[in-house]
TORPA-4810 file (N, C-alpha, C, O; in nm, 3 decimals):
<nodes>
NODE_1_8.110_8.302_11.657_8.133_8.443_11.629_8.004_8.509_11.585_7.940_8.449_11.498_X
NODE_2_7.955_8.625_11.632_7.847_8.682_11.618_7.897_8.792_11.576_7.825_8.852_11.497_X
NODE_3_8.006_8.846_11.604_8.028_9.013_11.550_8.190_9.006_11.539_8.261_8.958_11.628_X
NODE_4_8.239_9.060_11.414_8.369_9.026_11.355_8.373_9.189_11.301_8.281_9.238_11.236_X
NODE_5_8.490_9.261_11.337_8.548_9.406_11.321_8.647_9.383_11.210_8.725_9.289_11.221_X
NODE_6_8.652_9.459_11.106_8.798_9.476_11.020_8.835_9.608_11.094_8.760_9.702_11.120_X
NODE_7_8.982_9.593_11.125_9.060_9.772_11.127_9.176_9.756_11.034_9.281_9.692_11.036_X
NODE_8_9.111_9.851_10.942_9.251_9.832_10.842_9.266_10.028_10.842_9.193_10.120_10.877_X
NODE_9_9.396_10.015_10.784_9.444_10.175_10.755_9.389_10.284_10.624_9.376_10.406_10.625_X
NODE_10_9.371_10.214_10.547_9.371_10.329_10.413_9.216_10.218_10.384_9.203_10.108_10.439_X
NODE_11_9.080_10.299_10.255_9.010_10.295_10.223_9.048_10.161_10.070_9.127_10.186_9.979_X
NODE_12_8.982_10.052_10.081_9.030_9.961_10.004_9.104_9.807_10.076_9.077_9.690_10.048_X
NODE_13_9.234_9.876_10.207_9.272_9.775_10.265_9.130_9.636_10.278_9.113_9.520_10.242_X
NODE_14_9.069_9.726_10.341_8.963_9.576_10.406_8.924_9.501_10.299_8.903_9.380_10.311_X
NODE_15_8.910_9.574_10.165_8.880_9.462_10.046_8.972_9.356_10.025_8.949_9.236_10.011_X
NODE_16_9.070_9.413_10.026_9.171_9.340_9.944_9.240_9.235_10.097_9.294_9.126_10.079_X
NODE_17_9.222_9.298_10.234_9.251_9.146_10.307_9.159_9.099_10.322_9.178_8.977_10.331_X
NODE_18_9.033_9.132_10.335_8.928_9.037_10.424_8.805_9.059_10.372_8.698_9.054_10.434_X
NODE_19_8.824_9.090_10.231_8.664_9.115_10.135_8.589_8.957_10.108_8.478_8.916_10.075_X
NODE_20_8.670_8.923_10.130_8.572_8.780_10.097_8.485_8.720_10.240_8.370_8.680_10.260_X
NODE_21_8.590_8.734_10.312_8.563_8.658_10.510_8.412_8.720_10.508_8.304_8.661_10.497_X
NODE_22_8.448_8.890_10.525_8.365_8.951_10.534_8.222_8.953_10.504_8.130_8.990_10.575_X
NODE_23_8.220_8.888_10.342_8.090_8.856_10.232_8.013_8.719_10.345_7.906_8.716_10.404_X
NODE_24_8.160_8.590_10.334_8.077_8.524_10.395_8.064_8.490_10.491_8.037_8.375_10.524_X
NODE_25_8.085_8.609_10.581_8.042_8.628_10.780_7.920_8.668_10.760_7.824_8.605_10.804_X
NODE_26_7.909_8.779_10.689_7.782_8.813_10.660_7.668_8.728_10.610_7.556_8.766_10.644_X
NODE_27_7.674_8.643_10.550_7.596_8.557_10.450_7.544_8.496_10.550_7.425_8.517_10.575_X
NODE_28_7.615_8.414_10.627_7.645_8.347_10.746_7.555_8.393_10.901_7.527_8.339_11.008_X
NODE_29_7.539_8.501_10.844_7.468_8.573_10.982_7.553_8.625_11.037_7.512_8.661_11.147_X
NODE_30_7.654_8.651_11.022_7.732_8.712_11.137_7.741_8.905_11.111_7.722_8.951_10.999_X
NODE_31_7.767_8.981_11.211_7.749_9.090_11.200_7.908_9.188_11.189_7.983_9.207_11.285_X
NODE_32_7.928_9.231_11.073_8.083_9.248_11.051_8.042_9.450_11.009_7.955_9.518_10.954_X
NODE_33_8.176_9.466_11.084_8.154_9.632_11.101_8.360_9.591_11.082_8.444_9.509_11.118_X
NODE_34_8.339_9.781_10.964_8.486_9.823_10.955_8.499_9.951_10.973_8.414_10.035_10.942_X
NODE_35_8.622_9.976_11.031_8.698_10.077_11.079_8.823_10.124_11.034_8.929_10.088_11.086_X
NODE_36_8.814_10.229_10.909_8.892_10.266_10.834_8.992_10.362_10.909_8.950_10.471_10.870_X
NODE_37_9.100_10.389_10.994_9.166_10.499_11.023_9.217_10.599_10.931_9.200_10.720_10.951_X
NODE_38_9.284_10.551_10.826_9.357_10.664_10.758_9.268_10.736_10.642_9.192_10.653_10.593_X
NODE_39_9.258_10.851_10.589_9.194_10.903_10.474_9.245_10.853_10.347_9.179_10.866_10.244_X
NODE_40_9.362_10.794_10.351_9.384_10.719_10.214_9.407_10.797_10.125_9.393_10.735_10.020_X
NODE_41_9.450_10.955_10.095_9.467_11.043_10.003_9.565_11.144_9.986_9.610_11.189_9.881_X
NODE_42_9.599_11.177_10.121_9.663_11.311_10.089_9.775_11.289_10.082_9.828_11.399_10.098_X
NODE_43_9.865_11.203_10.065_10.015_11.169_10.074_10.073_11.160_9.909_10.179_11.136_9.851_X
NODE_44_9.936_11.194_9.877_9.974_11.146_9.687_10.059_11.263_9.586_10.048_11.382_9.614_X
NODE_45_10.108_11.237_9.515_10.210_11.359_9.466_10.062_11.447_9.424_10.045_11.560_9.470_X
NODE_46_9.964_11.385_9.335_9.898_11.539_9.269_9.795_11.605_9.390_9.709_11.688_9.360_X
NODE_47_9.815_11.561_9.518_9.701_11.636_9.584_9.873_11.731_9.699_9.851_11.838_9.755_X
NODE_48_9.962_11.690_9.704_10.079_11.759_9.799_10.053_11.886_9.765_10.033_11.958_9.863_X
NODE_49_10.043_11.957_9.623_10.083_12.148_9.588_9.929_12.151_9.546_9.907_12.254_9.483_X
NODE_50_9.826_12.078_9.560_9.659_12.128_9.504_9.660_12.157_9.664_9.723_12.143_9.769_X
NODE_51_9.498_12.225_9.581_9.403_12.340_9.741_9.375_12.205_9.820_9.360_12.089_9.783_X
NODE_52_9.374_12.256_9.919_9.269_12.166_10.030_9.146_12.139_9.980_9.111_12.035_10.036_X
NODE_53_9.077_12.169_9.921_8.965_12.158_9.834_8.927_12.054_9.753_8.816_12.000_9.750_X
NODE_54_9.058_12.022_9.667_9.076_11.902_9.600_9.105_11.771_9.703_9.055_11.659_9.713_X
NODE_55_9.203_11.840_9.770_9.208_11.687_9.852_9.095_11.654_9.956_9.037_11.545_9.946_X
NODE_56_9.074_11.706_10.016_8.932_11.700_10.074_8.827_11.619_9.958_8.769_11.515_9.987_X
NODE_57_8.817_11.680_9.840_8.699_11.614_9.753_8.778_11.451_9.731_8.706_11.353_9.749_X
NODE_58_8.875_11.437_9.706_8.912_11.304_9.743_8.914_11.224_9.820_8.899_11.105_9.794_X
NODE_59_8.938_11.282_9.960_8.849_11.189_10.072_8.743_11.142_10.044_8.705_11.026_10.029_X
NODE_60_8.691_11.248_10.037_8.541_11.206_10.053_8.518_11.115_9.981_8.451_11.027_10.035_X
NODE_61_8.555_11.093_9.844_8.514_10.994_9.753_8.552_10.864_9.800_8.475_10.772_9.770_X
NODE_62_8.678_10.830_9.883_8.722_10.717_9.932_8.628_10.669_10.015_8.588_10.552_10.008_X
NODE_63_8.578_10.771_10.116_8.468_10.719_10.191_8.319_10.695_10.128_8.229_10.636_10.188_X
NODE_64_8.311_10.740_10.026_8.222_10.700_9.980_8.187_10.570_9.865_8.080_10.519_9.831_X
NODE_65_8.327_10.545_9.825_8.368_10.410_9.793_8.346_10.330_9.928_8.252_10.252_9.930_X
NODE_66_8.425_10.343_10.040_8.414_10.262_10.142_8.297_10.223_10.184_8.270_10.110_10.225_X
NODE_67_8.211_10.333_10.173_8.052_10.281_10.187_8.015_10.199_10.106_7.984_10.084_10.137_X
NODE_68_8.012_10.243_9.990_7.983_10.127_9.923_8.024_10.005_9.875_7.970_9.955_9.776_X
NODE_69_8.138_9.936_9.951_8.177_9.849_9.909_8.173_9.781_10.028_8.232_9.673_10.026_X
NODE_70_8.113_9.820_10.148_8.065_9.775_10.263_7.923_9.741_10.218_7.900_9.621_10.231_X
NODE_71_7.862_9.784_10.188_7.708_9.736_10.123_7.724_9.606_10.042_7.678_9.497_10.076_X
NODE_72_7.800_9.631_9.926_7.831_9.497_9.893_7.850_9.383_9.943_7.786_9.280_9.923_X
NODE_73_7.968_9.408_10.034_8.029_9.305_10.127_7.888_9.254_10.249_7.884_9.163_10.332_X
NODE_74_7.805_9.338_10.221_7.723_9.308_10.320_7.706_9.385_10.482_7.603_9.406_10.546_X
NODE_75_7.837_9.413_10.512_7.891_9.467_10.619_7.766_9.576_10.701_7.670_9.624_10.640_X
NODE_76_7.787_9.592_10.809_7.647_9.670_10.925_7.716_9.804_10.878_7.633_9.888_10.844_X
NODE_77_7.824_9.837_10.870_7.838_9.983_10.888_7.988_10.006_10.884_8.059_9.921_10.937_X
NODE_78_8.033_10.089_10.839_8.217_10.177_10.783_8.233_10.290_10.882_8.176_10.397_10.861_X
NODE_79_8.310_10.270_10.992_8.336_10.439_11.030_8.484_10.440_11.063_8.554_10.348_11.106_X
NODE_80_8.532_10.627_11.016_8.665_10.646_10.998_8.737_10.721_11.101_8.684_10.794_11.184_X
NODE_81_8.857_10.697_11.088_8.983_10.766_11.196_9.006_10.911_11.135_9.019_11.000_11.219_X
NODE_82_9.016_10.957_10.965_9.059_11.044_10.989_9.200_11.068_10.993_9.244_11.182_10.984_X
NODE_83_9.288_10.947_11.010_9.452_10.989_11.037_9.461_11.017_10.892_9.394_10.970_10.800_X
NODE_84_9.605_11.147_10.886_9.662_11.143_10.776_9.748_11.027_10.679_9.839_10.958_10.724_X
NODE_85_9.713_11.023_10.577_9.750_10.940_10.486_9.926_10.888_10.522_10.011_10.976_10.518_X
NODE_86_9.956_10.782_10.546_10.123_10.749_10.514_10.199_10.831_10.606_10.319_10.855_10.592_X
NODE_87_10.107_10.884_10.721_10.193_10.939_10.832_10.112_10.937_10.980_10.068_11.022_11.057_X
NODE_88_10.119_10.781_10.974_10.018_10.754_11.117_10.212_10.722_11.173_10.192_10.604_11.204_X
NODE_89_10.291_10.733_11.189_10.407_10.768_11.255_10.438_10.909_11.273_10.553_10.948_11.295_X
NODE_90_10.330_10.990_11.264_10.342_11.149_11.306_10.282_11.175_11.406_10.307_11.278_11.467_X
NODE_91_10.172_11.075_11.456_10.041_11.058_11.549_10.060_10.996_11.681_10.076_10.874_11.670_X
NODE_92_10.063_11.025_11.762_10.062_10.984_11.909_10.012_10.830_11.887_9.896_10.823_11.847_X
NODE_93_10.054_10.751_11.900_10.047_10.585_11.879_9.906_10.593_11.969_9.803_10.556_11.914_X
NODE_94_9.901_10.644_12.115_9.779_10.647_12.156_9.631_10.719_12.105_9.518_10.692_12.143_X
NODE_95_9.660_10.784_12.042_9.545_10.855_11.991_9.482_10.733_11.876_9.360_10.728_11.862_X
NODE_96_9.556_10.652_11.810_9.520_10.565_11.735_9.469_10.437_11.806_9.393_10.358_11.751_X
NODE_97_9.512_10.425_11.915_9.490_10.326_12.003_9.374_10.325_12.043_9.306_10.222_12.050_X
NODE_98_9.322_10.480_12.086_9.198_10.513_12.163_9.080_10.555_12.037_8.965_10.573_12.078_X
NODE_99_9.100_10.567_11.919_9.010_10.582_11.808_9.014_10.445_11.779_8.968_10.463_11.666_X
NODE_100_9.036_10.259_11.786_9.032_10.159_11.777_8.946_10.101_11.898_8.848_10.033_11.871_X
NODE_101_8.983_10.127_12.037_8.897_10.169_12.152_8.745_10.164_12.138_8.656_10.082_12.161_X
NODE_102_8.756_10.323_12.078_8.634_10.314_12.073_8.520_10.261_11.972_8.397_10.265_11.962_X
NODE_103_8.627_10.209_11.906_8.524_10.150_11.829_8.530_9.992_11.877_8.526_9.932_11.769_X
NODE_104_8.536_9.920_11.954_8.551_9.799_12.035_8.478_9.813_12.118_8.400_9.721_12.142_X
NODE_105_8.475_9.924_12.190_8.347_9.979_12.251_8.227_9.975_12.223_8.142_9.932_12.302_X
NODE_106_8.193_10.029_12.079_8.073_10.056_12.013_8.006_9.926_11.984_7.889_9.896_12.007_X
NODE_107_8.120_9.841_11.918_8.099_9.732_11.827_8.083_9.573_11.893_7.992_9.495_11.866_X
NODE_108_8.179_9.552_11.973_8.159_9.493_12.098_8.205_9.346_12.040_8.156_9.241_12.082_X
NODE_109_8.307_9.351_11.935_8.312_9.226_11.816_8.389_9.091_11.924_8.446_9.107_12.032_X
NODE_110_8.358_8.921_11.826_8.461_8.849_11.916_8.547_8.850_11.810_8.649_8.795_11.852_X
NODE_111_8.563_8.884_11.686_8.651_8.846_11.640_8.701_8.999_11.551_8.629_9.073_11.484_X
NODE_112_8.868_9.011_11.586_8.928_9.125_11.499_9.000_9.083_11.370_9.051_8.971_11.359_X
NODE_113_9.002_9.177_11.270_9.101_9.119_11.136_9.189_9.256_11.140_9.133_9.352_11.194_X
NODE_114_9.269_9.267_11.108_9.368_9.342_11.080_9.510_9.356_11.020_9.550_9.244_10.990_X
NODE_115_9.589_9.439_10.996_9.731_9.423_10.902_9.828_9.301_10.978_9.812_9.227_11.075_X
NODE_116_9.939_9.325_10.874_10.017_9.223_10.938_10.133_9.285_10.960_10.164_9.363_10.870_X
NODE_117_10.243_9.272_11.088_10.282_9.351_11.156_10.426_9.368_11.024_10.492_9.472_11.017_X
NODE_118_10.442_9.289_10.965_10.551_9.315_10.870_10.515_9.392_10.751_10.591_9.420_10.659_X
NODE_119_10.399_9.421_10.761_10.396_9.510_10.622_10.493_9.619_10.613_10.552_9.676_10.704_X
NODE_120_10.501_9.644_10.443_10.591_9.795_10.417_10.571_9.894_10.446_10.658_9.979_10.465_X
NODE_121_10.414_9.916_10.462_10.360_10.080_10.462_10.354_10.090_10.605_10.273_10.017_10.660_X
NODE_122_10.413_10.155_10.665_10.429_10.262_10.800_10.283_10.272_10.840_10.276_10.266_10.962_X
NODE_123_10.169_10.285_10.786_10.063_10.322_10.867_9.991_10.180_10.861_9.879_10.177_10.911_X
NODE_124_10.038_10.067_10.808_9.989_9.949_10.832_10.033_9.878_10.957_9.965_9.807_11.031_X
NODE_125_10.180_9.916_10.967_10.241_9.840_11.036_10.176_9.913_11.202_10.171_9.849_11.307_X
NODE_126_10.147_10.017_11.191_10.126_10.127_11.345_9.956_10.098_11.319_9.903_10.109_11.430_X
NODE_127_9.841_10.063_11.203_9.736_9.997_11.264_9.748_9.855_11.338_9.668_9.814_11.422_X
NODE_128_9.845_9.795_11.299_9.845_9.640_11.365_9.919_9.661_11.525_9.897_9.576_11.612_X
NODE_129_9.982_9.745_11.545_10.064_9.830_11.664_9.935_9.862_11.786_9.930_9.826_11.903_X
NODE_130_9.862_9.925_11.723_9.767_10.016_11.783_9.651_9.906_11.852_9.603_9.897_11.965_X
NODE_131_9.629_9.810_11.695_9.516_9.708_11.743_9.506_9.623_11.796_9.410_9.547_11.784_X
NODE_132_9.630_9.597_11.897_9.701_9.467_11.945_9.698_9.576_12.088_9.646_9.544_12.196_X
NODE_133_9.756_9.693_12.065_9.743_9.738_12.214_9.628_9.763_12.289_9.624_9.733_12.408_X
NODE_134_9.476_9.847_12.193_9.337_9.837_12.208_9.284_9.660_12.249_9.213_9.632_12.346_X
NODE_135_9.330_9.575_12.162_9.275_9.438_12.211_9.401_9.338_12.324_9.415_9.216_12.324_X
NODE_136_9.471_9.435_12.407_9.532_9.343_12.516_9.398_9.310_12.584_9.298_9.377_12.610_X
NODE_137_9.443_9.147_12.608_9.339_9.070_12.733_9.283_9.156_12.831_9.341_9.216_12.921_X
NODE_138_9.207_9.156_12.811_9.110_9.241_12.977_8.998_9.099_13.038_8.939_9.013_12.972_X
NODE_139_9.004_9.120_13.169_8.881_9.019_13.208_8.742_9.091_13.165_8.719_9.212_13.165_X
NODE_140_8.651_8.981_13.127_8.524_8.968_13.104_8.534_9.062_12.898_8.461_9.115_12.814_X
NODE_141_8.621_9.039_12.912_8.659_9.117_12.759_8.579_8.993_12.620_8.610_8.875_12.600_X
NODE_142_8.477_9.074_12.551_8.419_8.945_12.443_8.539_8.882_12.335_8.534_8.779_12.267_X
NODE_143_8.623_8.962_12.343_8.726_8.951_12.215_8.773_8.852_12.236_8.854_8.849_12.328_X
NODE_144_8.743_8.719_12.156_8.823_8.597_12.186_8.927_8.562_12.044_8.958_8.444_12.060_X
NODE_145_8.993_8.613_11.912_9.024_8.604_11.775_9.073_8.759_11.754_9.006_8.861_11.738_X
NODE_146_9.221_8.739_11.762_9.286_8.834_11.615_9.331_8.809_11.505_9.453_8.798_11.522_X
NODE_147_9.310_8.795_11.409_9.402_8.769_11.267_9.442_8.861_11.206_9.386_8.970_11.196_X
NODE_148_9.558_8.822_11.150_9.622_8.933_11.067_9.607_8.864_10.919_9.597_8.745_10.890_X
NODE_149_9.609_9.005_10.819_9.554_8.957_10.655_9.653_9.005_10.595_9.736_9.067_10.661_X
NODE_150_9.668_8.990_10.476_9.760_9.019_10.364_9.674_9.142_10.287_9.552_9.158_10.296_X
NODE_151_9.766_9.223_10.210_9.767_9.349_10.132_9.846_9.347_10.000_9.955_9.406_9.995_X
NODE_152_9.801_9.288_9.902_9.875_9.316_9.807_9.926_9.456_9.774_9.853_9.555_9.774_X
NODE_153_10.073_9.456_9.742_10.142_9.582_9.727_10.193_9.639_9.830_10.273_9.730_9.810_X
NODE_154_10.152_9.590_9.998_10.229_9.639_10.103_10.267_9.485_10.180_10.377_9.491_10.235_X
NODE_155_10.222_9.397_10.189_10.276_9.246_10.258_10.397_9.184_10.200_10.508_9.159_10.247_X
NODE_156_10.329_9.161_10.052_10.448_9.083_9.949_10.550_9.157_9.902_10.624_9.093_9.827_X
NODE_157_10.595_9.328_9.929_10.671_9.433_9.913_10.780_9.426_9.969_10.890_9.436_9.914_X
NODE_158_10.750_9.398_10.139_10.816_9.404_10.260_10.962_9.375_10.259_11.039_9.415_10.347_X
NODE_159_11.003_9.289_10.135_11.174_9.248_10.144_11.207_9.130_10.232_11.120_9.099_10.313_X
NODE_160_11.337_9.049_10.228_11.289_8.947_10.263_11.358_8.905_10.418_11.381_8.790_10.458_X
NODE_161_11.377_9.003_10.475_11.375_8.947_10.635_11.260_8.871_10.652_11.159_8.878_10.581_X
NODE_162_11.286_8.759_10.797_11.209_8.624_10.836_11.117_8.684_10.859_11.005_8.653_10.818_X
NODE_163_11.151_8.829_10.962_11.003_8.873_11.040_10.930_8.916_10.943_10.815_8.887_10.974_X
NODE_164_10.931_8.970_10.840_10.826_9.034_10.741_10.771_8.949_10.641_10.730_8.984_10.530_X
NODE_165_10.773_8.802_10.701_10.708_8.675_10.570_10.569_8.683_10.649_10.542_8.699_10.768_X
NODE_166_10.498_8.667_10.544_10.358_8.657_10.602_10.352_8.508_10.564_10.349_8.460_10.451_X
NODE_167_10.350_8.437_10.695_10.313_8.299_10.704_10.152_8.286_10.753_10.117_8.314_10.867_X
NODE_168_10.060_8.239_10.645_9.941_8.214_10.710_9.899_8.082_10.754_9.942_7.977_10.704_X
NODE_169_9.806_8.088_10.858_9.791_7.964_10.964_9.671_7.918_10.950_9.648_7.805_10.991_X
NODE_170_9.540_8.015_10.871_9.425_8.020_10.888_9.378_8.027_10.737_9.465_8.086_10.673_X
NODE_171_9.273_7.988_10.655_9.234_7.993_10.500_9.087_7.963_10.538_9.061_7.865_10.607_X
NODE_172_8.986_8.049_10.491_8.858_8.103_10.454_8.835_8.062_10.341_8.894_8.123_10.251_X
NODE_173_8.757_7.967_10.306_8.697_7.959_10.165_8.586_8.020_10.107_8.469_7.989_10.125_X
NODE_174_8.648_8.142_10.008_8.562_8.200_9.957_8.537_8.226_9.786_8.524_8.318_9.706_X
NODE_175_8.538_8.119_9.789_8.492_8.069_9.625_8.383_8.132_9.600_8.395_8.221_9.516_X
NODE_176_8.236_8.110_9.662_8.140_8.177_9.667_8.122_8.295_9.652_8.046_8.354_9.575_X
NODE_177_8.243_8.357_9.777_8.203_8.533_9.739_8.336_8.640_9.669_8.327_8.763_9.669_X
NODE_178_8.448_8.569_9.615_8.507_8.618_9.533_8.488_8.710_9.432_8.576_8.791_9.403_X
NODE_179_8.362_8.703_9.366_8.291_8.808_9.278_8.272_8.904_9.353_8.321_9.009_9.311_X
NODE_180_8.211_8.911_9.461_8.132_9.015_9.546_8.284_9.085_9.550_8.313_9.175_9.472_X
NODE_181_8.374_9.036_9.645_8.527_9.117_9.671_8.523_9.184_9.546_8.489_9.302_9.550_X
NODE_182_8.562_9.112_9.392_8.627_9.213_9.305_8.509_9.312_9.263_8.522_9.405_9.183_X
NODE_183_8.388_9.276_9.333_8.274_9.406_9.301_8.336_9.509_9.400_8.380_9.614_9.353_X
NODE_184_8.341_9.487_9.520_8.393_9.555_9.632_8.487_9.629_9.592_8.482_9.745_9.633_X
NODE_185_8.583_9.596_9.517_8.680_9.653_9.464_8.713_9.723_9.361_8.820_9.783_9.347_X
NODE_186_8.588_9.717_9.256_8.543_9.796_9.152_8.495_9.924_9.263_8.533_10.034_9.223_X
NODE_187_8.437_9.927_9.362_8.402_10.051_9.370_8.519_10.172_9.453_8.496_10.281_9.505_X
NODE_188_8.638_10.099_9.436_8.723_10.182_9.434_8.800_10.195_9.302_8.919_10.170_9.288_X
NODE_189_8.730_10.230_9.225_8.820_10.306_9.082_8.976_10.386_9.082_9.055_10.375_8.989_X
NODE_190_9.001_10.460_9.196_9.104_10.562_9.188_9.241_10.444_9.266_9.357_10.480_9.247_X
NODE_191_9.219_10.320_9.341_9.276_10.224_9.386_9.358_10.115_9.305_9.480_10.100_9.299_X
NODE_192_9.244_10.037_9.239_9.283_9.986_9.167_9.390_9.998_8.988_9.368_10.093_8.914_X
NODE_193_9.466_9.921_8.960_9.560_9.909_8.884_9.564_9.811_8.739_9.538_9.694_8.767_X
NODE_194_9.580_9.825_8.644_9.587_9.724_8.532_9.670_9.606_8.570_9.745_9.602_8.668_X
NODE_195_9.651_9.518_8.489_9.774_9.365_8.528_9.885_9.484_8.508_9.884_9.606_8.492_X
NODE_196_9.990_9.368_8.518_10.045_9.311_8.613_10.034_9.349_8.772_10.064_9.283_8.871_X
NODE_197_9.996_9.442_8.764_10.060_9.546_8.918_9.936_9.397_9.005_9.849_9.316_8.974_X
NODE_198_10.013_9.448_9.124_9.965_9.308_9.228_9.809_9.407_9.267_9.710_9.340_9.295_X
NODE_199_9.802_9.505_9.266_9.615_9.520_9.280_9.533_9.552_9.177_9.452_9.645_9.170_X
NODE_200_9.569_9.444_9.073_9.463_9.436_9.021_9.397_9.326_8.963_9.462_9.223_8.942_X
NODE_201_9.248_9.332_8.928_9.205_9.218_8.912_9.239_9.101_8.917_9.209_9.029_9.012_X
NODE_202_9.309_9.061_8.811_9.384_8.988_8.757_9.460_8.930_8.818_9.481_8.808_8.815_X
NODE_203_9.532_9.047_8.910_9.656_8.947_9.020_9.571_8.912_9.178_9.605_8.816_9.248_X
NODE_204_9.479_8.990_9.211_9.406_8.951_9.307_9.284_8.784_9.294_9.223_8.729_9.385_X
NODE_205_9.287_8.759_9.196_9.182_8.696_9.199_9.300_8.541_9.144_9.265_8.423_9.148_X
NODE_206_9.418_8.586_9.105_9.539_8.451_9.134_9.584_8.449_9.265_9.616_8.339_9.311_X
NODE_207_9.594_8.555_9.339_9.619_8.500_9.452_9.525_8.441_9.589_9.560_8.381_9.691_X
NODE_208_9.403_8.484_9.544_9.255_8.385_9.604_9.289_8.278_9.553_9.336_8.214_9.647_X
NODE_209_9.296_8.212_9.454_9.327_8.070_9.365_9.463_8.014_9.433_9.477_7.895_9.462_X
NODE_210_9.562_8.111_9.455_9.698_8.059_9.497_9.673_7.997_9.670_9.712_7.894_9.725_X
NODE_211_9.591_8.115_9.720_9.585_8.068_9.886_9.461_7.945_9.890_9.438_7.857_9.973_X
NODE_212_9.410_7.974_9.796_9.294_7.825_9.801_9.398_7.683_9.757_9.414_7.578_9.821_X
NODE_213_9.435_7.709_9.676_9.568_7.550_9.638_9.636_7.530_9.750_9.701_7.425_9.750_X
NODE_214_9.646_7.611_9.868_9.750_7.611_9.977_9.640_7.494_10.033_9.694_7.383_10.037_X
NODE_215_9.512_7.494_10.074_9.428_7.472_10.134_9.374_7.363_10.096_9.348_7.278_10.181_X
NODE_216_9.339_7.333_9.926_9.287_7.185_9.895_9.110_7.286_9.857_9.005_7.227_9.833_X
NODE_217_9.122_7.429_9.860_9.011_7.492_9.820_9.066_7.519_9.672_9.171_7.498_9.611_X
NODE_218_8.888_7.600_9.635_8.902_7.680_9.477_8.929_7.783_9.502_8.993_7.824_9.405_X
NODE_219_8.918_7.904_9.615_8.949_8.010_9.645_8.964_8.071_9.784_8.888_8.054_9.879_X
NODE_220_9.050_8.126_9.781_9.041_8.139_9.984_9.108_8.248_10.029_9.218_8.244_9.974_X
NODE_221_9.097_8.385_10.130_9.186_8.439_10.170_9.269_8.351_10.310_9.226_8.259_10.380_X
NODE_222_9.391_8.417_10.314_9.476_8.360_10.437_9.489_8.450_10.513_9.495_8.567_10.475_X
NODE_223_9.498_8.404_10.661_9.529_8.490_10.744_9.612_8.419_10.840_9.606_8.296_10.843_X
NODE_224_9.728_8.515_10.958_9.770_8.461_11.037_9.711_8.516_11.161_9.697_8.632_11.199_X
NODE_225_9.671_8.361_11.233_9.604_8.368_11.361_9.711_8.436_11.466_9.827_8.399_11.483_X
NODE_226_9.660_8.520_11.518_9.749_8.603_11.586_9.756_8.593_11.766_9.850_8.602_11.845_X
NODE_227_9.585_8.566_11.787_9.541_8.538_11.918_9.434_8.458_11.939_9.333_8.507_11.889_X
NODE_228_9.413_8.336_12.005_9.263_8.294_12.042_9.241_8.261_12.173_9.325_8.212_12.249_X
NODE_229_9.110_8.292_12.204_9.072_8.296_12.401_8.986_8.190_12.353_8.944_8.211_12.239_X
NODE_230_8.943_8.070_12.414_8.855_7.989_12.491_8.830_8.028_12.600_8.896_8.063_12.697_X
NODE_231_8.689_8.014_12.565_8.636_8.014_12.738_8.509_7.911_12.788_8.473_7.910_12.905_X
</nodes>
């Protein structure tokens, strides 16, 4: 793998599934680029009756967290979709399809990370929708790896039908760059949560420890392998 894409939905997702992979793809040499679709803001009760003004200045700050927690992570570069917050089911499924497109285009990755199709949140479940339809098999296509990641607060939410268990197949040991993630994740301030709540510190950095005990590691994210090409 030489070039590895995150597409996650809201500003933060990529930390919290694939902040560690990410640290050590990068470390590793490998060249990892993310693709944020949703603005991550405006669906929130105090920005619904504020000016456009305010919510707008909140974007921006997400993306500017996102930048910087792509620097951390090491990552080549962050670019965004733009969909509205918690209503990518308002959006032409193709328009999301073809803003994933093109960034597959740009980026040219073999390996994708992305949601997992059982998540709770509606615009998780329609990025993993979208990124499965952008990465159908094409000949001479580089994309040989999809995985899907976990989201604390939208994976483990889901309720307990079979289809919405996130069974992972795949574990990354990232003992090493675990710090870097919860740095990554410090630079979203307006995201993060005190214990107990499942995003925060505290519960993120037991469940690196929990998916590493799965494994016979000290720390690890999981993912489920979704697709792999040999060639």
């Amino acid at each position: 793998m030489s070039v590895m894409l995150v597409v996650a939905a809201h500003p933060d997702d990529e930390v919290l599934g694939a902040g560690g992979t990410l640290a050590r793809l990068a470390d590793e040499g490998v060249t990892t680029h993310v693709l944020i679709l949703g603005e991550g803001a405006t669906s929130r009760v105090r920005f619904r009756s504020s000016s456009r003004g305010k919510a707008a200045s909140a974007v921006k700050a997400l993306e500017e967290s996102a930048r910087l927690a792509a620097r951390i992570l090491g990552a080549a570069g962050v670019s965004f979709g733009h969909l509205p917050d918690n209503r990518f089911d308002a959006v032409d499924l193709l328009a999301i399809v073809r803003r994933v497109e093109e960034e597959l285009a740009r980026v040219k990755p073999q390996a994708v990370f992305t949601h997992f199709a059982g998540d709770l949140n509606v615009d998780h479940r329609m990025t993993f929708e979208a990124a499965m339809v952008a990465c159908r098999p094409q000949p001479g296509a580089r994309l040989q790896e999809i995985y899907s990641f976990e989201v604390p607060s939208a994976t483990g939410w889901a309720g307990p039908a079979a289809e919405r268990a996130f069974r992972p197949t795949v574990y990354v040991d990232v003992h090493r760059q675990l710090e870097r993630k919860l740095q990554a994740l410090a630079a979203y301030p307006t995201e993060m949560r005190p214990a107990p709540h499942a995003r925060s510190v505290e519960a993120i950095s037991a469940l690196a420890r929990w998916r590493g005990s799965e494994a016979g590691l000290e720390a690890a994210e999981a993912f489920a392998l979704i697709r792999e090409i040999r060639r």
